[in-house]
C-alpha positions as CSV (number, residue, x, y, z in Angstrom):
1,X,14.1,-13.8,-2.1
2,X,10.6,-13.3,-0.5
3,X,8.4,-10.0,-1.3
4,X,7.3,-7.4,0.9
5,X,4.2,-7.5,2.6
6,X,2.9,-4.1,3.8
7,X,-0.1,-3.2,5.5
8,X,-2.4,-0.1,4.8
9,X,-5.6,1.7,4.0
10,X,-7.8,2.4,0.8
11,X,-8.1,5.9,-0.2
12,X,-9.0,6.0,-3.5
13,X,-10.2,3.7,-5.9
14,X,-11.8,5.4,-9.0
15,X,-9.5,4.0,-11.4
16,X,-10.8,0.4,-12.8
17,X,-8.5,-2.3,-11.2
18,X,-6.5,-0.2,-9.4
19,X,-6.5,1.3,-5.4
20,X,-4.1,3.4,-4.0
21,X,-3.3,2.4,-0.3
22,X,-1.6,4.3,2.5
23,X,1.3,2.7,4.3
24,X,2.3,4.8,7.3
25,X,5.7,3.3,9.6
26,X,6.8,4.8,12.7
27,X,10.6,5.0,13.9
28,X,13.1,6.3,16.2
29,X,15.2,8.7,14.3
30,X,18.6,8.1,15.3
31,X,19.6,11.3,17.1
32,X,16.9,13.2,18.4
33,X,15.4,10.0,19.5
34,X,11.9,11.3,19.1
35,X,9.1,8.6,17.5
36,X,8.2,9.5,13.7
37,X,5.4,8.6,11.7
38,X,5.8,8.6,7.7
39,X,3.8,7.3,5.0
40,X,3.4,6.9,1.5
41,X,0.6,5.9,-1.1
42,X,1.2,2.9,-3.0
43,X,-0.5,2.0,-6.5
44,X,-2.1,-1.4,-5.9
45,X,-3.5,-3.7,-8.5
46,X,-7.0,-5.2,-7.7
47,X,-8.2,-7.6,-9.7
48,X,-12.3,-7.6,-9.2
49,X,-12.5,-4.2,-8.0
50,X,-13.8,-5.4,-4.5
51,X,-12.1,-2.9,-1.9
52,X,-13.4,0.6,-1.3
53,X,-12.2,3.3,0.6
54,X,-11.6,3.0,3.9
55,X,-10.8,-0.6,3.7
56,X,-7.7,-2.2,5.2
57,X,-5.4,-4.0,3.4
58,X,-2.3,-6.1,2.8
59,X,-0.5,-5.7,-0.1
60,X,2.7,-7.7,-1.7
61,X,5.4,-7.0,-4.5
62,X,4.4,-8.1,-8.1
63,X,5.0,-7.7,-11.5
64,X,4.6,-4.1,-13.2
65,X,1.6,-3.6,-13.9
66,X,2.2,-0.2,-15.4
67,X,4.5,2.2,-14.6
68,X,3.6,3.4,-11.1
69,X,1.6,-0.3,-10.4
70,X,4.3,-2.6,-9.0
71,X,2.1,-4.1,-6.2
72,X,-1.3,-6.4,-5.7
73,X,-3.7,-6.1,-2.8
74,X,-3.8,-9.7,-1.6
75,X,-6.3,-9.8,1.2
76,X,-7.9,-7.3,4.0
């Protein structure tokens, strides 16, 4: 089975090793047909510390890193 790949943006990364990204997805909803936009903030590992916020990343599925840590930012 492959793992996710999402796409977001850095806001925070004061923890050491960790940045948590922004993933927002737009969609029809099924009735009203109107376009909406959700997101949510994902817990990212990062090895070297090398993104910053405001950055743009990709993330993918990984091993848990800690409880809330299930993903690593693989490239920008």
């Amino acid at each position: 089975m492959s793992k996710k790949i999402l796409s977001g943006k850095v806001i925070k990364d004061q923890n050491s090793k960790t940045v948590v990204v922004l993933v927002k997805r737009k969609y029809m909803h099924s009735f009203f047909k109107k376009v909406i936009t959700s997101s949510k903030k994902y817990h990212a590992h990062d090895e070297k510390n090398k993104y910053k916020v405001g950055d743009n990343v990709n993330i993918i599925e990984s091993k848990p890193y800690s409880k809330k840590k299930t993903w690593e930012v693989i490239s920008n």
